[in-house]
C-alpha positions in Angstrom: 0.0 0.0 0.0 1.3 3.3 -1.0 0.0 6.5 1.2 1.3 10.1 0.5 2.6 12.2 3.3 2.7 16.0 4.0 5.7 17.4 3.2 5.9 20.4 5.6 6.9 18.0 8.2 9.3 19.9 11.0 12.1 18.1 11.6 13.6 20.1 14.3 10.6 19.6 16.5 10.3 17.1 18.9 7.2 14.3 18.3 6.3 15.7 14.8 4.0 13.7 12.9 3.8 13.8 9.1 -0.2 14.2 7.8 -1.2 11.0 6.1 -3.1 12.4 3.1 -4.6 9.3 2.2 -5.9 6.7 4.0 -7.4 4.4 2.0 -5.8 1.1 1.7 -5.0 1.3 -2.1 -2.7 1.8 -4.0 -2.8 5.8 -5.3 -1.5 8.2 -7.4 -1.6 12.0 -6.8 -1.8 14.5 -9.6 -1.3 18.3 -7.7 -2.1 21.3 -9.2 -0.1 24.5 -10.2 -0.6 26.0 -6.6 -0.2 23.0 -4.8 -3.5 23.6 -2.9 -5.7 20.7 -4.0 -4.6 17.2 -5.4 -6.4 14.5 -7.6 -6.2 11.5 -5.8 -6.5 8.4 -8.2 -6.9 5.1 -6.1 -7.2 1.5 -6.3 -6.6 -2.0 -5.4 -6.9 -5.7 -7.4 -10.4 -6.1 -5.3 -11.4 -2.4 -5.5 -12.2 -0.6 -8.4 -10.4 3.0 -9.2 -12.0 5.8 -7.2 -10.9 9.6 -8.1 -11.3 12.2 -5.4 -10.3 15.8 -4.6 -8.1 16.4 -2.1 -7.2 19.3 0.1 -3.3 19.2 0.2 -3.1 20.9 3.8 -5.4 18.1 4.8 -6.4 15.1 2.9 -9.8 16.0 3.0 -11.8 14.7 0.2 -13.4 17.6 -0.7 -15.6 15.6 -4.1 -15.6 12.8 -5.4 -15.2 13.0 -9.1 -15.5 9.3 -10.8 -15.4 5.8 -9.9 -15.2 3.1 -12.4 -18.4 1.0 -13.0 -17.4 -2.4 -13.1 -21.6 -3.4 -13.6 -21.1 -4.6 -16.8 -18.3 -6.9 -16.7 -19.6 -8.5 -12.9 -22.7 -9.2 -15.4 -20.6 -11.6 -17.5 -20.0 -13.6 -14.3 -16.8 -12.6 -14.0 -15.8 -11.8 -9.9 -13.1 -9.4 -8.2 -10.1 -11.2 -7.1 -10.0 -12.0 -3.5 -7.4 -11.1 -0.8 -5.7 -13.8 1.3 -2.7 -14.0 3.4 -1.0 -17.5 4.2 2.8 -18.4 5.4 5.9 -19.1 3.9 7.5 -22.7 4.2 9.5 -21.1 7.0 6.3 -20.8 9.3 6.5 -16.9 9.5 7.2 -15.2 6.4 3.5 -13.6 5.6 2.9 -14.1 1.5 -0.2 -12.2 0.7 -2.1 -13.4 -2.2 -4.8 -12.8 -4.6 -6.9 -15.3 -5.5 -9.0 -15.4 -9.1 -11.7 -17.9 -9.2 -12.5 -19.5 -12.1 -15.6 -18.4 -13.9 -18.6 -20.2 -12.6 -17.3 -21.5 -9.5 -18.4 -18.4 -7.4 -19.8 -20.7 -3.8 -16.3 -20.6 -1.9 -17.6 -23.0 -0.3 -18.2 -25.7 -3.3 -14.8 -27.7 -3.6 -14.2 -28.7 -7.2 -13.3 -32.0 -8.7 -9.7 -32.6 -7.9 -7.1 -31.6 -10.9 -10.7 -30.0 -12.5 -9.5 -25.9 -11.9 -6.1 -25.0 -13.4 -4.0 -23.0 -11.1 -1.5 -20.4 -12.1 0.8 -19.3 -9.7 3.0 -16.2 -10.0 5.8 -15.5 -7.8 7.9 -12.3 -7.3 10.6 -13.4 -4.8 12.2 -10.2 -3.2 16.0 -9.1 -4.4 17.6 -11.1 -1.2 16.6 -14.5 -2.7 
């Protein structure tokens, strides 16, 4: 999760805090304008669609919400968002957070398919210590 900081943040006083301008856990991408006053805020994650707000740039306030992306149509085709999960490393305490796509019709996470009936792609981006 990316958030964007305040930059006036005084270093040469003693518990300072920076302002968290956005606190939505999502992934987002700021676009200021000329004064520096106000900010579009474009957000999103894999299980929620992109959102744009204005911001205040003092604050984080939203101040309007200008578009969100209508994802009606393709949830009509049966298609469903990806969902979050967390399990653990072979070593017991590494944290490997996941998404999870379901395939298209099986949308009761409940139901347990036929063994060797779903395929399963895996992707793996091991860090730069490996």
């Amino acid at each position: 999760m990316l958030a964007l900081l305040a930059d006036s943040i005084p270093v040469d006083v003693e518990g300072a805090q920076p302002t968290l301008l956005t606190a939505e856990p999502a992934d987002h991408e700021a676009t200021f304008s000329p004064d520096g006053r106000h900010f579009v805020d474009c957000y999103s994650r894999a299980d929620l669609p992109t959102v744009a707000v204005l911001r205040l740039a003092s604050t984080g306030q939203v101040l309007l919400r200008l578009e969100s992306a209508d994802l009606a149509p393709l949830l009509e085709t049966g298609w469903t968002l990806p969902q979050p999960f967390v399990t653990t490393a072979p070593d017991g305490s590494t944290p490997l957070y996941s998404l999870l796509w379901a395939p298209h019709g099986l949308t009761d996470n409940n139901k347990q398919p036929e063994p060797g009936s779903v395929p399963v792609l895996e992707n793996i981006c091991p860090s730069q210590d490996v």
